[in-house]
N, C-alpha and C positions, 0 to 999 in steps of 0.2 A: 545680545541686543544692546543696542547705546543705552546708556542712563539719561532718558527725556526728564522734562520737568515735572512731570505728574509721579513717577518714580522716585526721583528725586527729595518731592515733598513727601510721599509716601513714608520714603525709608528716615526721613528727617523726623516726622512726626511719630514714629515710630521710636525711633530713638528718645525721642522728647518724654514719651510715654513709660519706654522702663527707666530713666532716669529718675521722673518724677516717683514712680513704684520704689525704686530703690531710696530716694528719699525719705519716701514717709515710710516704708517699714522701718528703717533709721527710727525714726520720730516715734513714732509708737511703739517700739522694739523697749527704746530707750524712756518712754514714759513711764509703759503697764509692763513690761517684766519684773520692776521691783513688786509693785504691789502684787503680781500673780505668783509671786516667791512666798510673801509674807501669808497669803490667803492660804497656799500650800502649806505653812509651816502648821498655820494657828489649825487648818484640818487635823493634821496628824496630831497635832497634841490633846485634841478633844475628844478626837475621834481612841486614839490611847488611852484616854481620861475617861472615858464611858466604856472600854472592855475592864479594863480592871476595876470599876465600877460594880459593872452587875456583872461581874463574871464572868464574859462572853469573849471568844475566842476571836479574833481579828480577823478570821478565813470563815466562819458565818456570819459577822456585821457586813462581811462585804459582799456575800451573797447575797443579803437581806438588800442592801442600796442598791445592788444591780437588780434584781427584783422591784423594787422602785422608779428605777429611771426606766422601766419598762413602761411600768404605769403612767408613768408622768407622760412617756411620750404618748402613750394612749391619751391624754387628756384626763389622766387623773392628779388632781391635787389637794395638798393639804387642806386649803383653805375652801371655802366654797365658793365653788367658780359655776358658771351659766352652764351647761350645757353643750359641749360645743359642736351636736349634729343633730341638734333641734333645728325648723328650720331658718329661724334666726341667725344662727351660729352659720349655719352652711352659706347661707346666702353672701354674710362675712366672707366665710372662705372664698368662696367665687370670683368677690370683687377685690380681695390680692392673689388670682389666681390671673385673672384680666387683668388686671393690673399692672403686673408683674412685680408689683409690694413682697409677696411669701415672706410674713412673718415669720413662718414654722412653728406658729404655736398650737398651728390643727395642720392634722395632716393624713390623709388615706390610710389608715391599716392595713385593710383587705386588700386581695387582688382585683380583684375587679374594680375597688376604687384607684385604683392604681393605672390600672387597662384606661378605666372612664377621662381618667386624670389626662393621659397623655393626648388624645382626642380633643378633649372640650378645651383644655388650653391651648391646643397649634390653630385652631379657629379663635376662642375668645382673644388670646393675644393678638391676634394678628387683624381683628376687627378692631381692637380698642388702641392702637396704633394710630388706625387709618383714622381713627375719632379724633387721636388727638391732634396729627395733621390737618385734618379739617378743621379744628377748633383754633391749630395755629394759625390755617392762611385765612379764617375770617377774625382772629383777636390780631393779626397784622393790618389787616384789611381797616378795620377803625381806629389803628392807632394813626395810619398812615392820613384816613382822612381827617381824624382831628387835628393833626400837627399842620396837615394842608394848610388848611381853615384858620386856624391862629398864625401860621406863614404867610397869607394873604392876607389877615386881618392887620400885620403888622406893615405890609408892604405896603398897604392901601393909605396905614396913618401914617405913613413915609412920604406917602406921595408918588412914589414908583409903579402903582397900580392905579388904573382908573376907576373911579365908584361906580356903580352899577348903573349900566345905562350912560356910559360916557365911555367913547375908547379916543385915544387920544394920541399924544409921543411914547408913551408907555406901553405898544402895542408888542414888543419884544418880550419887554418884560414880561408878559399874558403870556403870548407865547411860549416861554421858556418856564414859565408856572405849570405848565400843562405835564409836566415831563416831570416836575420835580417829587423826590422820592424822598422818606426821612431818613436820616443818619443809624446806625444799624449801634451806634453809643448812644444815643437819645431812645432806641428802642429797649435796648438794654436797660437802661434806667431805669424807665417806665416798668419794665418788668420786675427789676430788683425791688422798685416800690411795693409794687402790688403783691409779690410775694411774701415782702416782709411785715407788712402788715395783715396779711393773711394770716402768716405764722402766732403775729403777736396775737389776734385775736382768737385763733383755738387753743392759743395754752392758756388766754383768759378763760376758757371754758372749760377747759383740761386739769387747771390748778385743783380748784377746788371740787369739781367732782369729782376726781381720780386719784384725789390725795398726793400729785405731786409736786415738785417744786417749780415753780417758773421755768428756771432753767432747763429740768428735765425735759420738762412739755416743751421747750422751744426744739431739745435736742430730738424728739421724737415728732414732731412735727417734720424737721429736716428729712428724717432717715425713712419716713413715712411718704411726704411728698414728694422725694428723689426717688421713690421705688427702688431702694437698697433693701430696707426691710430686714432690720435684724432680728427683731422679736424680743431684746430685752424689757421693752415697753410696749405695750397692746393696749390700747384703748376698749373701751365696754367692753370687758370681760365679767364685771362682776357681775352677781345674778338679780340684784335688784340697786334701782338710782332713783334719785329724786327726778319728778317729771323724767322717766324712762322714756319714753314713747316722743319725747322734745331731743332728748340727748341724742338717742341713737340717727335723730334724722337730722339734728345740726352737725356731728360727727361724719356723717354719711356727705353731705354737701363743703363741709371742710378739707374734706381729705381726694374731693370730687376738684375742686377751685384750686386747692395747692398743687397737685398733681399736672393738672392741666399749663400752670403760672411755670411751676418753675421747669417742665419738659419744654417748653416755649424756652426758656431764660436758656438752658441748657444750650438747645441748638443757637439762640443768639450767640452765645460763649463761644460756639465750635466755629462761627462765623469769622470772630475775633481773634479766635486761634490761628485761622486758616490765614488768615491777612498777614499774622505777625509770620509764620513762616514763610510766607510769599516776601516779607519785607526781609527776613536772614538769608535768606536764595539768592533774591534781588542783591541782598549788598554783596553776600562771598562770589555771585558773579560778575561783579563791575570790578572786584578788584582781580577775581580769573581774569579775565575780558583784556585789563588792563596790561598784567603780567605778559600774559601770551598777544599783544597785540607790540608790546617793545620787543619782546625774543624777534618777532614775525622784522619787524622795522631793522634791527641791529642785523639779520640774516640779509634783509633784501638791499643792505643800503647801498656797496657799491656793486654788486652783480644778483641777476636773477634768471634761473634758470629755467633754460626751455622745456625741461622734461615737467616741470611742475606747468606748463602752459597746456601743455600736449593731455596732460591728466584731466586739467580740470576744463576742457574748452566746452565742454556743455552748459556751465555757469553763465556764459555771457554770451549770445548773440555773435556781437561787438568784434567779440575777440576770438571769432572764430576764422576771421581772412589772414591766413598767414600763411608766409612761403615756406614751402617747405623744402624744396631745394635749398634755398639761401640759408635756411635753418640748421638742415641734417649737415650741409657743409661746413659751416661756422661752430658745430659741435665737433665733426670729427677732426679739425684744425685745432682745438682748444681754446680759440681765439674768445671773446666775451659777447654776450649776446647780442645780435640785430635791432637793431632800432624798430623795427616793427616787432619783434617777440617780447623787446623792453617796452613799449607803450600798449600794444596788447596784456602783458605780463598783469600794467598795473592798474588795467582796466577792470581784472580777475580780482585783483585785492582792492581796488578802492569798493568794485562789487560788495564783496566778503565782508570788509570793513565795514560799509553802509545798512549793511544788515546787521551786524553784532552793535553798531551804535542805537538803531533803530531797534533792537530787541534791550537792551540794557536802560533807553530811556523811559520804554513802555512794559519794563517788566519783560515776562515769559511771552511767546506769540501764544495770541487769544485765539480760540476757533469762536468765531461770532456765530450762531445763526440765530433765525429770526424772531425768537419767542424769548431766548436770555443767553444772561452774557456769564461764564463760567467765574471770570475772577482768579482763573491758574488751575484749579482743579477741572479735569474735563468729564463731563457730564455729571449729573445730579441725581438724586434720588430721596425721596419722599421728604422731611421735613430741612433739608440742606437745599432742594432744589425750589421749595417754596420761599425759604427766605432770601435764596437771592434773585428769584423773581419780584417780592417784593419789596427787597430794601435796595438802595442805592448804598453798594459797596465801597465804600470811601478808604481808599489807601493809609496805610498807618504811618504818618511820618515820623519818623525818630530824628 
């Protein structure tokens, strides 16, 4: 099958994605393998340092930690920790179970929570999905009309709008108001903000009752609100806080608001992604287009062949009245082509041509229909099909 444009981007974005992979393993590879060298070392020397110690053979200390990290995974720890299948703690669980957060700091034992587990999550995730879609096309829904609203408050003190109750030469302008959509980079904005002020304000509340540092709390806010969820950091786990019963439920609505901001910000990003690969398509085919459009010229300049008229006459109408006595004679002579198979010929390519101009000025052919407009990828689905019903797609120009 040809390589269409939907393929095309496909396999482009693809490519985008293990390079970007390969990069940051790089990056990380190159950051934390020193330090998880030296962490290694300073283990074996302590760990050395306390058999010869008290005695004890290096093949049962290691028993004894493997025996340990049983426990741990069980939810037992040195320090005293909540509970973590009271129903406080479950409920927790639940809500990075929906989520799809999975800290891993609680997790099923038994079988049957195991059984329960796969059940309740292929419903919970797949409800609290459709939540947060709904929650994006109605928080697009009011960004779109406030930006409206100060767009026409601006046009109004321009004088390009008529005040209320006046319509006037400015009646296009109205008109063309009605249609108008916000920029999907002013959307983005808006969302970068509100996330980041999200973030700062639960690690203001994260600092000092959690005993961590600014920084941490920002960084577990991130890893929390993105629903990556690594579990180095867990929020209320300890067994008792100042105003408990305040924390747990400002914790509970922080991680509710971030969650919701930045899965929003997220798909705004893919929208922004989707554009710039539409714009590296767009340019590597205007300079194909261009390539193969002089081969095509230097081929057809002083003769053009009839076998190539005969191929393609379904293309044109136009070019489909031709002799074909005067034709099949004038080939088996070797003589150069008829003046009707040369003016038909270049009927076929000024065709051909009109369309790869028309396709290269307007990008990829769009399939329009009536409810949205795809933007190069063909059809949509759930929170990708919302925003480009909602946003007005604005081409990325470099």
């Amino acid at each position: 099958a040809p390589l269409n444009a939907d393929n095309a981007r496909f396999l482009l974005l693809a490519l985008l994605i293990a390079l970007y992979m390969l990069c940051g393993a790089a990056v990380f590879s190159a950051i934390e393998l020193p330090s998880e060298r030296a962490a290694k070392a300073r283990w074996a020397e302590r760990l050395e340092s306390f058999a010869r110690r008290h005695n004890v053979s290096r093949a049962e200390l290691r028993r004894f930690l493997r025996a340990y990290e049983e426990a741990s995974g069980a939810g037992i720890r040195v320090d005293d920790v909540r509970p973590r299948w009271d129903f406080t703690g479950a409920f927790y669980f639940v809500g990075t179970v929906v989520s799809t957060i999975g800290f891993g700091m609680t997790t099923p034992a038994t079988v049957g929570g195991k059984i329960f587990l796969i059940f309740y999550g292929l419903i919970g995730c797949a409800g609290t999905i459709l939540f947060f879609n709904l929650f994006l096309e109605r928080l697009i829904t009011v960004i779109a009309y406030v930006m409206k609203s100060c767009h026409e408050r601006q046009l109004r003190r321009k004088g390009a709008l008529p005040h209320a109750g006046r319509r006037g030469s400015a009646g296009s302008e109205a008109d063309s108001l009605a249609g108008w959509k916000p920029s999907v980079y002013y959307v983005m904005l808006i969302l970068c903000v509100a996330s980041l002020v999200i973030s700062c304000c639960a690690s203001a509340m994260y600092t000092p009752i959690e005993g961590w540092s600014y920084f941490d709390s920002l960084y577990f806010c991130f890893v929390a609100f993105s629903t990556i969820g690594f579990g180095d950091l867990v929020s209320s786990q300890n067994v008792q806080y100042e105003s408990q019963g305040l924390y747990r439920f400002g914790n509970f609505v922080f991680i509710l608001m971030g969650v919701c901001c930045i899965y929003s910000l997220f798909n705004v990003i893919s929208i922004v992604i989707k554009q710039s690969i539409n714009w590296i398509l767009k340019k590597l085919d205007c300079r194909c287009c261009h390539r193969c459009q002089r081969k095509l010229f230097r081929s057809r300049r002083n003769v053009v062949m009839p076998g190539n008229v005969r191929s393609r006459r379904n293309i044109s109408i136009e070019a489909d009245v031709i002799n074909e006595s005067d034709t099949d004679g004038r080939r088996l002579s070797g003589e150069m082509i008829s003046m009707k198979d040369f003016l038909a010929s270049n009927k076929v390519s000024l065709a051909i041509m009109q369309k790869q101009l028309s396709e290269t000025a307007n990008g990829y052919p769009r399939q329009m229909s009536c409810n949205s407009k795809q933007n190069g990828f063909s059809g949509g689905v759930g929170a990708l099909a919302i925003m480009n019903n909602r946003l007005a797609e604005t081409s990325v120009d470099r």
